[in-house]
C-alpha positions in Angstrom: 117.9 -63.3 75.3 121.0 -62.2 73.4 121.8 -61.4 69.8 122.6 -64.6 67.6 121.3 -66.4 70.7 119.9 -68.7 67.8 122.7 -69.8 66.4 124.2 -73.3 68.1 126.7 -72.2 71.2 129.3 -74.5 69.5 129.0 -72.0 65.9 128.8 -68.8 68.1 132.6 -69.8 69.9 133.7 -70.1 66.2 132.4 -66.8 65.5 133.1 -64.5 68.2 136.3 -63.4 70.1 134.1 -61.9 72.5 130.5 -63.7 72.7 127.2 -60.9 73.2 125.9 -60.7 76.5 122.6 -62.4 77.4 120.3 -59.3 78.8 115.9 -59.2 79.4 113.4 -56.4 79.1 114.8 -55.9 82.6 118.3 -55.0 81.5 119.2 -51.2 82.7 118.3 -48.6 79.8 121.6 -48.3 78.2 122.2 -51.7 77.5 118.7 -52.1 75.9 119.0 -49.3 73.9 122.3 -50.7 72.2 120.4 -53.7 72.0 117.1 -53.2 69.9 119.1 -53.8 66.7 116.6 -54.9 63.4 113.2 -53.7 65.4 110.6 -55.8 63.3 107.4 -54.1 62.3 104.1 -56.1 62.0 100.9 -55.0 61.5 98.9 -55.5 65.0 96.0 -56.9 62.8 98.2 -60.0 62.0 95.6 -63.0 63.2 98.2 -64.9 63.8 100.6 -62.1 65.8 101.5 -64.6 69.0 102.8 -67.4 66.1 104.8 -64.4 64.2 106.4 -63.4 67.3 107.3 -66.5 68.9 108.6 -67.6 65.2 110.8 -64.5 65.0 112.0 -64.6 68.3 113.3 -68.2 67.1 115.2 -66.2 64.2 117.0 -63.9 66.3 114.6 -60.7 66.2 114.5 -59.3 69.6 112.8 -56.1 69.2 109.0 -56.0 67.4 107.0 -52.9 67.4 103.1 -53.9 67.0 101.6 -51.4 65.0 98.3 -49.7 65.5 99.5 -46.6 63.2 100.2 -45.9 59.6 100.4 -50.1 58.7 97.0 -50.3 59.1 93.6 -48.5 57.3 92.1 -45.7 59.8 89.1 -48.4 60.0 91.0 -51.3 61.7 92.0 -49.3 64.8 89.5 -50.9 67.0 89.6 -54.1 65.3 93.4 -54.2 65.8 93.6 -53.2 69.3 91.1 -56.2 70.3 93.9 -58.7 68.6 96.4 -57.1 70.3 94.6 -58.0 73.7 93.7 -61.5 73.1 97.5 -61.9 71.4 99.0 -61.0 74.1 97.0 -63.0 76.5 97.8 -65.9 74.3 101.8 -64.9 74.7 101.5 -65.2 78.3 100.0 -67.6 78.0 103.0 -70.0 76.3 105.5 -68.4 78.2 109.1 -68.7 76.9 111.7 -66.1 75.9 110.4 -63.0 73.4 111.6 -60.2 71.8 111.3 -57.0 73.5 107.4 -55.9 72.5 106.3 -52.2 72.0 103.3 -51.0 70.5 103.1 -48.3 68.1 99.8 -46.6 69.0 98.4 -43.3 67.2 97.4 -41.2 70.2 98.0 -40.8 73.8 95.0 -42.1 75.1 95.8 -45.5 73.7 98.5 -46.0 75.7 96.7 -46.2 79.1 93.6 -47.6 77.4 95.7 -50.5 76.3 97.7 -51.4 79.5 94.6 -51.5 81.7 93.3 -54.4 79.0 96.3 -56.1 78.7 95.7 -56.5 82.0 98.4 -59.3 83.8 99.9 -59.7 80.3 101.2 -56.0 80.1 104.1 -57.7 81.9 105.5 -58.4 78.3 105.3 -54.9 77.2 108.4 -53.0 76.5 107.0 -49.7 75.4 105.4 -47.7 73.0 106.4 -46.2 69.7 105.0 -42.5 69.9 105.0 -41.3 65.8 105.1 -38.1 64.6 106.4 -36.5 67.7 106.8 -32.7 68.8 107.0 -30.6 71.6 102.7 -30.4 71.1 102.3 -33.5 70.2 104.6 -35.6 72.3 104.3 -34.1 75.9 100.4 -35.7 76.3 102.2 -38.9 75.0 104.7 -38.7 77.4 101.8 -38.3 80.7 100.1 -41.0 78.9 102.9 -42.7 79.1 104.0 -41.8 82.6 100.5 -42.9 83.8 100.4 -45.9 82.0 103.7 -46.9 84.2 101.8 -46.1 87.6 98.6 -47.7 86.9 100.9 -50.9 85.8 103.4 -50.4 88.6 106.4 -51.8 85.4 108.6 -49.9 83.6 107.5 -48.7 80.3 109.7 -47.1 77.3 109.0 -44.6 74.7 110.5 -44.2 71.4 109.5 -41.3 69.5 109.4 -41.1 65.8 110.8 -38.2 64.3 108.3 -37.2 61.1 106.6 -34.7 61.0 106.9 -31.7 58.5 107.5 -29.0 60.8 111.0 -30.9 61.4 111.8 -31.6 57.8 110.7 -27.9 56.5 113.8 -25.9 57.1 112.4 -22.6 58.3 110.9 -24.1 61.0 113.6 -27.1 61.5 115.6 -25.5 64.3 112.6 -24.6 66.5 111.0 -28.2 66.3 114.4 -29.6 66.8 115.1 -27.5 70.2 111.7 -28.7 71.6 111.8 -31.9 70.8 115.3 -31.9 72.8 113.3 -30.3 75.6 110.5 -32.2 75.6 113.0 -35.5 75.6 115.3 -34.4 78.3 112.7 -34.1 80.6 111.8 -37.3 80.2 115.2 -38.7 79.9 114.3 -41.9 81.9 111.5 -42.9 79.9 113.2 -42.7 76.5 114.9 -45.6 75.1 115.9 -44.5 71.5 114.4 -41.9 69.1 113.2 -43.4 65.7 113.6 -41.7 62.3 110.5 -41.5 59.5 112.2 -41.7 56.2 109.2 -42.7 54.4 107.0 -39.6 55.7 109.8 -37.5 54.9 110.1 -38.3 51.6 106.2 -38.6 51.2 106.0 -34.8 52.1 108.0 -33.7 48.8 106.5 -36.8 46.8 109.9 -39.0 47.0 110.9 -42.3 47.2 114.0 -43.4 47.2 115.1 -46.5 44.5 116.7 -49.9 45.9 120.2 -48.7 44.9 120.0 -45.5 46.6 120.5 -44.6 50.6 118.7 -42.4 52.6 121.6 -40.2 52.6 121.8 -40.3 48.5 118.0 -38.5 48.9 120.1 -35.1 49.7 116.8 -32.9 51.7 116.3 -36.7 53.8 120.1 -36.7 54.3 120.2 -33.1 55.8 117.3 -34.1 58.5 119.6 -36.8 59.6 122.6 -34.8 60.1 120.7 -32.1 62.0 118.6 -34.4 64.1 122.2 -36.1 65.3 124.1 -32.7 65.8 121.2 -31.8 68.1 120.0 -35.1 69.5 122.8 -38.1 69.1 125.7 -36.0 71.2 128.3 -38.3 72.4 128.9 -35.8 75.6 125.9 -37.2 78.0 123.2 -35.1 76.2 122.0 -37.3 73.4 120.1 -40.4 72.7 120.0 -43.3 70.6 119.1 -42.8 67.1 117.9 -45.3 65.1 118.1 -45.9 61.2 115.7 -45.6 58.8 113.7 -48.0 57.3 114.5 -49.9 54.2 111.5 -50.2 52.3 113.1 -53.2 49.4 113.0 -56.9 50.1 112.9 -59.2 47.3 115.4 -61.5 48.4 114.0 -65.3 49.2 116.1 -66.3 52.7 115.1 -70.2 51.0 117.3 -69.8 47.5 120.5 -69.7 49.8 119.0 -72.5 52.6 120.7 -75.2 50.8 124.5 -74.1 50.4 124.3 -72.0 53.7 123.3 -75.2 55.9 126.6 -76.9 54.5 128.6 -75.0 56.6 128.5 -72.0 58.8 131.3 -70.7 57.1 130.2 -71.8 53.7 133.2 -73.7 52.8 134.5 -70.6 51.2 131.4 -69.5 49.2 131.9 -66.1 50.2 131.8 -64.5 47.3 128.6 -66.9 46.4 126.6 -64.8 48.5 128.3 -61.9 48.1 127.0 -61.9 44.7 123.5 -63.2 45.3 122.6 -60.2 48.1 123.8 -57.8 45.7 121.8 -59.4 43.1 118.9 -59.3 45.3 118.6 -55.6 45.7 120.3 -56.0 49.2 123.4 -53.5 48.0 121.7 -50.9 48.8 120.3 -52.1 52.7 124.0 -53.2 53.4 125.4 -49.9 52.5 122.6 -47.8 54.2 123.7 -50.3 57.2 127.1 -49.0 57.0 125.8 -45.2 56.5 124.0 -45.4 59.6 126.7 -46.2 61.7 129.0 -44.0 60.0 126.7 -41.2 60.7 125.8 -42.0 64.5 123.2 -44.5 64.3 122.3 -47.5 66.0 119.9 -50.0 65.1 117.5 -49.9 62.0 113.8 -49.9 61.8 113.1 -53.1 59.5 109.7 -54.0 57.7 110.6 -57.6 56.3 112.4 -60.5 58.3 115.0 -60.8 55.8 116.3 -57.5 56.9 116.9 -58.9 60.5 120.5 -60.9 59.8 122.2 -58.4 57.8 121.7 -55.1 60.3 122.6 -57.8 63.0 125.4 -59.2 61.2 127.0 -55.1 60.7 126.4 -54.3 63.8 129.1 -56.5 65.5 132.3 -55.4 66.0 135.0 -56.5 64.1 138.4 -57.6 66.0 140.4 -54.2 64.8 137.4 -52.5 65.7 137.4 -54.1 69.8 141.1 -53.6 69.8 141.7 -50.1 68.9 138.8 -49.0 70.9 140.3 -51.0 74.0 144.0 -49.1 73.4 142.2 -45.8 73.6 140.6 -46.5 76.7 143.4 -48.0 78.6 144.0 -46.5 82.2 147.5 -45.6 80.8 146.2 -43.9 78.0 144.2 -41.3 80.1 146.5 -38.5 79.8 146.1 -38.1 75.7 148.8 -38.6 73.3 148.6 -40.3 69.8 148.9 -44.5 69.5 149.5 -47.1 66.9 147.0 -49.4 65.8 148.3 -53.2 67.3 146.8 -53.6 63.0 150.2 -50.9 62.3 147.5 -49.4 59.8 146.3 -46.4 61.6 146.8 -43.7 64.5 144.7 -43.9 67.9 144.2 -40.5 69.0 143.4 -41.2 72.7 141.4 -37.9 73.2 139.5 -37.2 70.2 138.1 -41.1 69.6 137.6 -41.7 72.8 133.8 -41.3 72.8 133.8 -43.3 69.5 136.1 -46.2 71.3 133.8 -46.1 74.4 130.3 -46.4 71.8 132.2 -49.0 70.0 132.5 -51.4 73.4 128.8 -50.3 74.5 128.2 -52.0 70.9 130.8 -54.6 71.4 128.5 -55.8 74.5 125.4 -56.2 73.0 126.7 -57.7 69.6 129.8 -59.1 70.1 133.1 -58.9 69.1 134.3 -61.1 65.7 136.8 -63.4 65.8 140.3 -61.9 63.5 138.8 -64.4 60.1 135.3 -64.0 60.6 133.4 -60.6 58.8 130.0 -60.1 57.7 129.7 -62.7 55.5 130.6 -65.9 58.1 128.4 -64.0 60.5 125.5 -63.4 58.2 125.8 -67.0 56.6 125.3 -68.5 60.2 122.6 -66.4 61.3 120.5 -67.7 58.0 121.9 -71.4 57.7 119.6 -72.1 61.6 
């Protein structure tokens, strides 16, 4: 698979400077974790879940978490599980490419339970989504977890979810945070990205943010995020892949732009067109969350509706300034420090101080791609919907 692997080859070469690279759920850990992108969330009671996936595979979604936790009511567990195991089946079944699956169970037993029914068909299995994790709560996930990968004799990925109170009350923020970074480093292997809970954070002081505010306008929500990076997202070896929230909003109907957006992959400069009609669809606020996220050391976004997919894919590549400032930083030459100018003349490359951010930008530059000088969000988010 590979991100706008849906899009015609011919649209993608008028797109990209630098195409994304095709990777599978055997791709080394790094490259998967810059990877996950939009991870769509569907309820694992979804009778239908094989169709959904295979249909949003065909979209360009290429991470799904199957949910077996807070999406669903306490007395659909069972119920859920058994359509997991029979939707699965039926995946394997069909064969051809998916999205990189992991299952968001609700407690560690789950996780080997579910792997010995999947049976042959745990092959398509990324992972699991582990939620409200802590030092307590997350180590028994973790064996779970490690067992799970024996019994199966494949690779298997966590992803905890940081939510729970104890790490959004601040007298007992620090402590949580410092265990959690212990209980994550020693099982450094096994963890593909840590995941953010907005929506329980807010729920534990009774808040939800509006569609034209960002999780970072929601000021006690804003602080979580800063300290969970400063401890957890480090860009000196220690740190992980952090996620972005989820954006809880999604009026906007991917069919009232299907006409004009099948014209022309660059919409035959109706720009500003859609432009307008995002922002007029209470998508302002998911583009500029988008660009918080990254700003503040995120990668990725956990996304509830498909319409979220194209826009956080669509951000997430790197512009042409973006690829060539990172690639004058890291130039052999360049080793030795000193300050260069941007080949845009519009900025200063300090070769010591950004190289971490130019050497993120060209992890993200693989998995994404790299735009073409003309194209920006718009083209590429105009030729991800028009397939």
């Amino acid at each position: 698979m590979r991100h706008f692997g849906h899009i015609a080859p011919s649209v993608r070469g008028d797109l990209f400077f630098q195409q994304p690279c095709a990777f599978d759920a055997d791709a080394p850990a790094r490259v998967l974790s810059a990877a996950l992108g939009a991870t769509l969330y569907s309820p694992a009671t979804r009778p239908a879940l094989a169709d959904d996936v295979i249909k949003q595979a065909g979209r360009g979604v290429v991470s799904m978490v199957l949910c077996l936790e807070d999406s669903i009511d306490d007395s659909e567990v069972a119920g859920a599980e058994e359509n997991l195991v029979g939707q699965f089946a039926a995946l394997d079944a069909r064969g051809g490419e998916l999205p990189l699956l992991f299952i968001r169970v609700r407690e560690p037993h789950q996780i080997t339970d579910l792997v010995r029914r999947l049976g042959d068909s745990a092959r398509l299995l990324s992972g699991f989504v582990l939620p409200k994790f802590t030092q307590e709560r997350g180590v028994p996930f973790m064996e779970a977890l490690t067992k799970a990968e024996s019994d199966g004799g494949r690779r298997l990925f966590a992803m905890p979810v940081l939510e729970s109170p104890e790490l959004l009350h601040l007298e007992t923020r620090q402590e949580v945070l410092q265990k959690i970074a212990a209980t994550v480093d020693s099982y450094r292997d096994r963890v593909l990205a840590l995941r953010l809970g907005v929506t329980d954070f807010c729920s534990a002081y009774g808040l939800r943010r509006p569609p034209d505010m960002t999780a970072y306008d929601v000021r006690i929500v804003g602080d979580v995020i800063a300290d969970v990076v400063n401890v957890l997202g480090r860009a000196d070896g220690t740190g992980f892949t952090i996620t972005g929230p989820v954006w809880e909003y999604f009026r906007l109907q991917e069919r009232m732009f299907k006409p004009q957006l099948r014209r022309s992959p660059f919409l035959e400069g109706r720009a500003e067109e859609l432009r307008t009609a995002l922002i007029e669809h209470d998508l302002d606020g998911l583009l500029r969350e988008i660009e918080l996220d990254r700003a503040n050391g995120l990668l990725g976004k956990t996304c509830i509706h498909p319409s979220h997919v194209a826009p956080v894919h669509a951000l997430s590549v790197v512009s042409h300034e973006e690829f060539s400032d990172a690639q004058d930083i890291l130039r052999p030459e360049s080793g030795g420090g000193g300050v260069l100018r941007s080949a845009y003349t519009n900025k200063m490359n300090e070769v010591k101080p950004h190289r971490a951010w130019a050497e993120r930008t060209l992890q993200r530059a693989e998995v994404f791609g790299v735009a073409r000088e003309d194209v920006g969000f718009v083209e590429l988010l105009a030729a991800s919907l028009a397939e």
